[in-house]
C-alpha positions in Angstrom: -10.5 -24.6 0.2 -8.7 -23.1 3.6 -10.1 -20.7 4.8 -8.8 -17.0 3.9 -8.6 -14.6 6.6 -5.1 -13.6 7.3 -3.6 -10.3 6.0 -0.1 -9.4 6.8 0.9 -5.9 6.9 5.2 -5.2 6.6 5.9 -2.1 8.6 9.7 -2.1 9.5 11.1 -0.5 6.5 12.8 3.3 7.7 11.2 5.3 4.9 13.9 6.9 3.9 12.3 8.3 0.5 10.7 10.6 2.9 13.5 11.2 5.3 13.7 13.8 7.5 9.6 13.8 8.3 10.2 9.7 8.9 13.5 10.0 10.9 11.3 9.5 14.5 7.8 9.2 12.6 7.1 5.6 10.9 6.5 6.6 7.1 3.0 4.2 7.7 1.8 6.8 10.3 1.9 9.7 8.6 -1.2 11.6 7.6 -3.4 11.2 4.3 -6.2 13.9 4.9 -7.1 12.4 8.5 -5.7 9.0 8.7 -2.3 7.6 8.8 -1.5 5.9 5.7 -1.6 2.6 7.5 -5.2 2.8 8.3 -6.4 2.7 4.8 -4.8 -0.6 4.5 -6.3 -2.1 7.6 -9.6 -0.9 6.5 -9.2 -2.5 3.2 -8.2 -6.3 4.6 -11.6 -5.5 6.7 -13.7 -4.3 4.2 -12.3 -7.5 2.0 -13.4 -10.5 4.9 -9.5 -10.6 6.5 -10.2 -10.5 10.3 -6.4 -11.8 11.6 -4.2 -9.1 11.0 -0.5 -9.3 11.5 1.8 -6.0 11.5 5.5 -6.8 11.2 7.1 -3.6 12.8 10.9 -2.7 13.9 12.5 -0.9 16.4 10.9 2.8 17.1 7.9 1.9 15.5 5.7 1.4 18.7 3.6 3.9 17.2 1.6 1.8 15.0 0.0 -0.2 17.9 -0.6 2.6 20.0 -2.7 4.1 17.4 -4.9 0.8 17.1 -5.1 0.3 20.8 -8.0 2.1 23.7 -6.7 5.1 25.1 -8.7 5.6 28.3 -7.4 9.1 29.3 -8.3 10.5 25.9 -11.4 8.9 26.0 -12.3 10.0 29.4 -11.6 13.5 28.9 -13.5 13.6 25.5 -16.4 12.3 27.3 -16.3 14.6 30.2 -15.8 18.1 27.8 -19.1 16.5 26.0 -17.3 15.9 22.5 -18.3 12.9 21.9 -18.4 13.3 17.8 -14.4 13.2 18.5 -15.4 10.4 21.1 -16.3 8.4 18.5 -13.9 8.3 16.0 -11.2 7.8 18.4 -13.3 4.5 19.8 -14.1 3.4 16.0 -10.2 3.5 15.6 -9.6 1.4 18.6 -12.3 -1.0 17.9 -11.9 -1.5 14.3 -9.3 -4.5 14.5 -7.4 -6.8 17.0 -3.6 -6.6 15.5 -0.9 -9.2 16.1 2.9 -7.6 16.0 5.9 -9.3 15.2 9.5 -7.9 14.7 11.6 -7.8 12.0 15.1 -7.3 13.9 17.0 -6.8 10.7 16.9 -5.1 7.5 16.5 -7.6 5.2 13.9 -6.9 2.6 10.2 -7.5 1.6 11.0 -11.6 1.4 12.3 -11.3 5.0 9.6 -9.7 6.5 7.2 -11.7 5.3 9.2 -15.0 6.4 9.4 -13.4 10.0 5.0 -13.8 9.9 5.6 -17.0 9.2 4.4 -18.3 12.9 1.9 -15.9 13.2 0.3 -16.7 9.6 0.4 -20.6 10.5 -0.3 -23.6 8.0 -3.2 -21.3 5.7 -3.0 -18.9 2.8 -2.8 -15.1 3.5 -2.7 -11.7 1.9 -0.2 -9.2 2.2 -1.0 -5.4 2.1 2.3 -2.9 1.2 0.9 0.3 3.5 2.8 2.3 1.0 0.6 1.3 -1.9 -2.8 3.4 -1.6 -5.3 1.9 -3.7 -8.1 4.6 -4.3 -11.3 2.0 -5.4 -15.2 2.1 -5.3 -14.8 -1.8 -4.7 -11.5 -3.0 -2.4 -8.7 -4.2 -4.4 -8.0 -7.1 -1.8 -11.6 -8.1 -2.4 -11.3 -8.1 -6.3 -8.3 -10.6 -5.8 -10.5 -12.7 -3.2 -12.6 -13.5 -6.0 -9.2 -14.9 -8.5 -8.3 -16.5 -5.3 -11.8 -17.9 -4.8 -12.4 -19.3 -8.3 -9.1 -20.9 -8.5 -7.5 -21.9 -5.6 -4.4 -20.3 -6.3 -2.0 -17.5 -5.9 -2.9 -14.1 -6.8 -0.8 -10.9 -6.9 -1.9 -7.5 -8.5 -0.8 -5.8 -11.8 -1.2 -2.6 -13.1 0.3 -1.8 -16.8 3.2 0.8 -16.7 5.4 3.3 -18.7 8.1 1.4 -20.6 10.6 3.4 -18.3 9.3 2.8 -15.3 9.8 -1.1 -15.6 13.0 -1.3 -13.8 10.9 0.3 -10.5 9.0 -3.2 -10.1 8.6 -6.3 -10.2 7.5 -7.3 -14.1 5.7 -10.6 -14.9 5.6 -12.3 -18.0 2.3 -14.3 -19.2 -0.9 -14.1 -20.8 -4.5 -12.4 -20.4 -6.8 -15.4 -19.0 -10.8 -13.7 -19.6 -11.6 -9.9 -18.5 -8.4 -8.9 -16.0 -7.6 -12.2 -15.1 -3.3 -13.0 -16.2 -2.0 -16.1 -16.1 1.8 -15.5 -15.0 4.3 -17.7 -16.7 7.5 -15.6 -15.0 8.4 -12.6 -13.1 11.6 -10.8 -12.6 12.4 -8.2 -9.6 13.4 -4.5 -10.9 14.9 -5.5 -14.3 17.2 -3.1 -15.8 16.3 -4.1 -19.7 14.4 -6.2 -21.9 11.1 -6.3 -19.7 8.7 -9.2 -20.0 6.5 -7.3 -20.1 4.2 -3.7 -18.6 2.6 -5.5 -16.0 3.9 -4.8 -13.0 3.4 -6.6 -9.2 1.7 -4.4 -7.2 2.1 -4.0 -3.2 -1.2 -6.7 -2.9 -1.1 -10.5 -2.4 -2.0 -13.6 -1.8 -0.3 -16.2 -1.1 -0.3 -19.5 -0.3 1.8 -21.2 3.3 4.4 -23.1 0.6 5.8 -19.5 0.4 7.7 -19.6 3.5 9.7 -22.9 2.8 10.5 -20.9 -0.3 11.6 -17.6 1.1 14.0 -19.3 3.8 16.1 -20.8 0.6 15.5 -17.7 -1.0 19.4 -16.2 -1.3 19.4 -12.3 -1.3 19.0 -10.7 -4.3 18.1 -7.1 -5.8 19.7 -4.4 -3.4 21.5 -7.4 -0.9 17.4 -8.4 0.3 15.9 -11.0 0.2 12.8 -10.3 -2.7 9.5 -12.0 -2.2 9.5 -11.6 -6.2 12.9 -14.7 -6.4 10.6 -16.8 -4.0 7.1 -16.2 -6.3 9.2 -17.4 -9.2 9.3 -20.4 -7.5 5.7 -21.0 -6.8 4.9 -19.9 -10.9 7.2 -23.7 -11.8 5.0 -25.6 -9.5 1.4 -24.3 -10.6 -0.7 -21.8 -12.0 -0.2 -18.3 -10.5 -2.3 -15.7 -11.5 -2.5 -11.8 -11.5 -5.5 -9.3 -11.6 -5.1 -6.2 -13.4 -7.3 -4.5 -10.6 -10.0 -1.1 -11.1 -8.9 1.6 -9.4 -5.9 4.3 -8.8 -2.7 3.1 -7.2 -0.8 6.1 -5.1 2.7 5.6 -4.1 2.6 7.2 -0.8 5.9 6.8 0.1 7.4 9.0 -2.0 6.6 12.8 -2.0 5.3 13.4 -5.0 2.7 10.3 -4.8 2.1 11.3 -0.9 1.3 14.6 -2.4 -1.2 13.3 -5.3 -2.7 10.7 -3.2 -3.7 13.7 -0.6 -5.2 16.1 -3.2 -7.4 13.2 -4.5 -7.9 11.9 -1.2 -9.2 15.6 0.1 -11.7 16.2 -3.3 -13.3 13.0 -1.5 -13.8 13.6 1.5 -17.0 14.3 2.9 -16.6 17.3 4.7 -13.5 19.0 3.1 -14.6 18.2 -0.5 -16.5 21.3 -1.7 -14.1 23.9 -0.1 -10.8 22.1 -1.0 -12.0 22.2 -4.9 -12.8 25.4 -4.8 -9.4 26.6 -3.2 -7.7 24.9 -5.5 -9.7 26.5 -8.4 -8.6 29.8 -7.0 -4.5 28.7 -7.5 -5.5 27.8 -11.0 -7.5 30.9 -11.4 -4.8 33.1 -9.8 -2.3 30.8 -11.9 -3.4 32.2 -15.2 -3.9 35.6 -14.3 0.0 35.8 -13.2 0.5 34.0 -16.3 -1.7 36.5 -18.6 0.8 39.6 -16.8 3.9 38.4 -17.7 3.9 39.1 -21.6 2.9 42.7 -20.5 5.6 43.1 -18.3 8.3 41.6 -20.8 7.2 44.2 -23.5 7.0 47.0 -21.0 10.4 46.1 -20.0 11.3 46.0 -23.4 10.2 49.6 -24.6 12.2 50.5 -21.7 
């Protein structure tokens, strides 16, 4: 079997769900507790064996490198002022991965930007991390899908069951369970607006095999005018099996506001030194919560008598 240790990361979208915070800011660098969303990605293709990593950025978004790369003058002047606790985070950040870019010059869509990796990836199969997607797991959710990869030599994306309503967000596959959270995939369809396959949706995790890209450059555009990784998948699920792995753990849209906002709280009542302080000022709003609630009855009967 080829060896698996390529991740892809697409970067270039503008983030406009969060626009005006991501006007100059790439939505992938913006804070969760103390790390930029991207990070948490990065560390999970590390934690999961992927040691080539490939960011596929656009225009403005030099940000993302910078933040991966040695900065001497910070380091220096940390080291001089003796704070070297600071010292070393900033050098774990810069040491934790060597990062290949490549640019996605226009706005074309998932399918698009992982074609542009194409010469980057080479002739081997490779994973593909959406940054937005924070996956909150005891065990990686890259490395759970290694494993499906591992055992069957095939493509793996992963599924999370959904809300009947909320099918039309995703990409929906069609198929049947295959042992514990194993799903063998007989169709997908990108974003469809009724009858469903089904309540398993494609989330932003997979891997793929090199026969993608000969797909995705026939690949006409589809959903929204892009070109969808989902119409080139299909292709793949005619010419073999193609699984999916409902995965363990809690999936965070964090680039949208309100999953930004969930994935922070959850993120902070785990973090080792913010934890106990963060959960107790957030008991406080609840506490304060119902005792504004518990005055309000008074006050409309006062009002009342009046």
């Amino acid at each position: 079997m080829a060896n698996l240790r390529t991740c892809v990361f697409p970067c270039a979208g503008f983030g406009t769900r969060f626009f005006p915070a991501t006007k100059v800011v790439p939505k992938e660098m913006l804070p969760l507790v103390d790390k930029p969303i991207l990070q948490y990605g990065i560390e999970e293709a590390r934690d999961s064996g992927f040691d080539k990593l490939i960011i596929v950025t656009s225009k403005g978004k030099d940000s993302i490198l910078d933040h991966f790369d040695r900065t001497s003058e910070l380091e220096r002047s940390l080291r001089e002022r003796q704070k070297l606790d600071l010292l070393a985070e900033v050098e774990t950040v810069s040491r934790m991965v060597d990062l290949i870019a490549v640019r996605q010059k226009d706005a074309l869509g998932l399918g698009h930007a992982v074609l542009v990796s194409k010469d980057a990836v080479g002739n081997e199969p490779f994973a593909v991390i959406l940054p937005d997607d924070v996956i909150l797991a005891d065990e990686p959710c890259l490395l759970q899908m290694r494993r499906v990869f591992e055992e069957t030599g095939r493509p793996v994306v992963a599924l999370m069951e959904v809300q009947p309503e909320e099918t039309s967000r995703y990409g929906i596959v069609a198929g049947s369970p295959d042992g514990g959270r194993r799903f063998r995939i007989t169709d997908m369809v990108e974003k469809p607006k009724s009858n469903p396959p089904s309540r398993y949706a494609i989330i932003g995790r997979y891997i793929l095999p090199p026969e993608i890209f000969p797909q995705l450059q026939k690949t006409p555009r589809g959903a929204g005018g892009e070109i969808q990784l989902t119409d080139a998948m299909r292709a793949l699920v005619r010419e073999g099996d193609f699984y999916g792995y409902v995965f363990e753990g809690k999936r965070y849209d964090a680039g949208e506001k309100l999953g930004y906002l969930k994935a922070t709280v959850d993120y902070a009542l785990r973090h080792p030194a913010l934890a106990d302080e963060f959960r107790e000022y957030l008991k406080s709003l609840f506490d304060d919560g119902k005792a504004s609630q518990s005055s309000r009855p008074t006050a409309r009967r006062a009002s009342a008598r009046r």
